[in-house]
C-alpha positions as CSV (number, residue, x, y, z in Angstrom):
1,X,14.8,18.2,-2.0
2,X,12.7,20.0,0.7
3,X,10.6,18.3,3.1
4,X,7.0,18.3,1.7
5,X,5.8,17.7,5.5
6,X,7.3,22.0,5.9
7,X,4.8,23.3,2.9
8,X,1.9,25.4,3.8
9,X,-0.7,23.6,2.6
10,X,0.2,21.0,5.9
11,X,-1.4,23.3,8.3
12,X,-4.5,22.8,6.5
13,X,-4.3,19.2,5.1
14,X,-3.1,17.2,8.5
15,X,-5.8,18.4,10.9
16,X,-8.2,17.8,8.4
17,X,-6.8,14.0,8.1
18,X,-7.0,13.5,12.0
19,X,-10.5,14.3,11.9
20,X,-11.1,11.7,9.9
21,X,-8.9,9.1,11.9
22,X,-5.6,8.9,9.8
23,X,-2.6,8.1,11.8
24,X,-1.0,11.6,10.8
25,X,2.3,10.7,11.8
26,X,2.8,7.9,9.8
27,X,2.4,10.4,7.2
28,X,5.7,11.6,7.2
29,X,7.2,8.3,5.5
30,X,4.0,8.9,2.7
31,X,6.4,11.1,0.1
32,X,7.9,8.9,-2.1
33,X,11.1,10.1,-3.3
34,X,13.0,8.3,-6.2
35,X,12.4,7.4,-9.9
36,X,9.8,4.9,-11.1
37,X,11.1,1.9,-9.3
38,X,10.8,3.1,-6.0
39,X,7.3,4.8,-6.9
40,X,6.3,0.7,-8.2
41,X,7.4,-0.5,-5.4
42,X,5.9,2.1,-2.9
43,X,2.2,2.2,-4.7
44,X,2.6,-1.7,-4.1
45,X,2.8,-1.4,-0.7
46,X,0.1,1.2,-0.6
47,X,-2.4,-1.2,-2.4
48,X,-1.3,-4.5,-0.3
49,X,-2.4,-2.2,2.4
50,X,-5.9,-1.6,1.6
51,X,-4.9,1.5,-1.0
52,X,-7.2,1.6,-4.2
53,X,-6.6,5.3,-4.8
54,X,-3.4,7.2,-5.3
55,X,-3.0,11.3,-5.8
56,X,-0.2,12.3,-7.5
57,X,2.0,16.0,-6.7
58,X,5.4,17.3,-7.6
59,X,7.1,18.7,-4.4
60,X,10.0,20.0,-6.1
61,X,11.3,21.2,-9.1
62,X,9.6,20.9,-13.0
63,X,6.4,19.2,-12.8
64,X,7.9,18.8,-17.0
65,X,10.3,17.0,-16.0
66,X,8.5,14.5,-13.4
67,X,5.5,13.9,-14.9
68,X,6.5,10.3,-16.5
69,X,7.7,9.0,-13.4
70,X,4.2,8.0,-12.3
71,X,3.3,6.5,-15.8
72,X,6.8,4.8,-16.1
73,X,5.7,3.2,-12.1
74,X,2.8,2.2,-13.2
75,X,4.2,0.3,-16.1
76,X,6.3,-0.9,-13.9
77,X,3.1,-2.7,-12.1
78,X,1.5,-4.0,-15.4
């Protein structure tokens, strides 16, 4: 899998969170990478922390084939 942090879109998208305060190097443990447990268990963390938004993106490969995952987490949360 490649490193979302090496797409294009970073150049734009991290200066633009460090103007608005985010601790942009924290953001390199922010990808969650696994199947519907370890997206559960990562949104958990997220909301514990003060998170009461999530946006969801596909890195890598079919989007087809990926696009459960966050539906499968989130019945995973109840």
């Amino acid at each position: 899998m490649t490193n979302p942090l090496a797409r294009p879109w970073v150049g734009v998208v991290l200066p633009s969170l460090a103007a608005r305060g985010v601790a942009v190097d924290a953001l390199a443990a922010a990808p969650v990478v696994g199947g519907a447990r370890e997206a559960a268990e990562r949104s958990h963390a997220y909301w514990g922390a003060g998170a009461r938004h999530v946006v969801v993106g596909f890195a890598d490969g079919d989007w087809r084939a990926q696009v459960d995952v966050p539906a499968e987490a989130r019945a995973l949360l109840g």
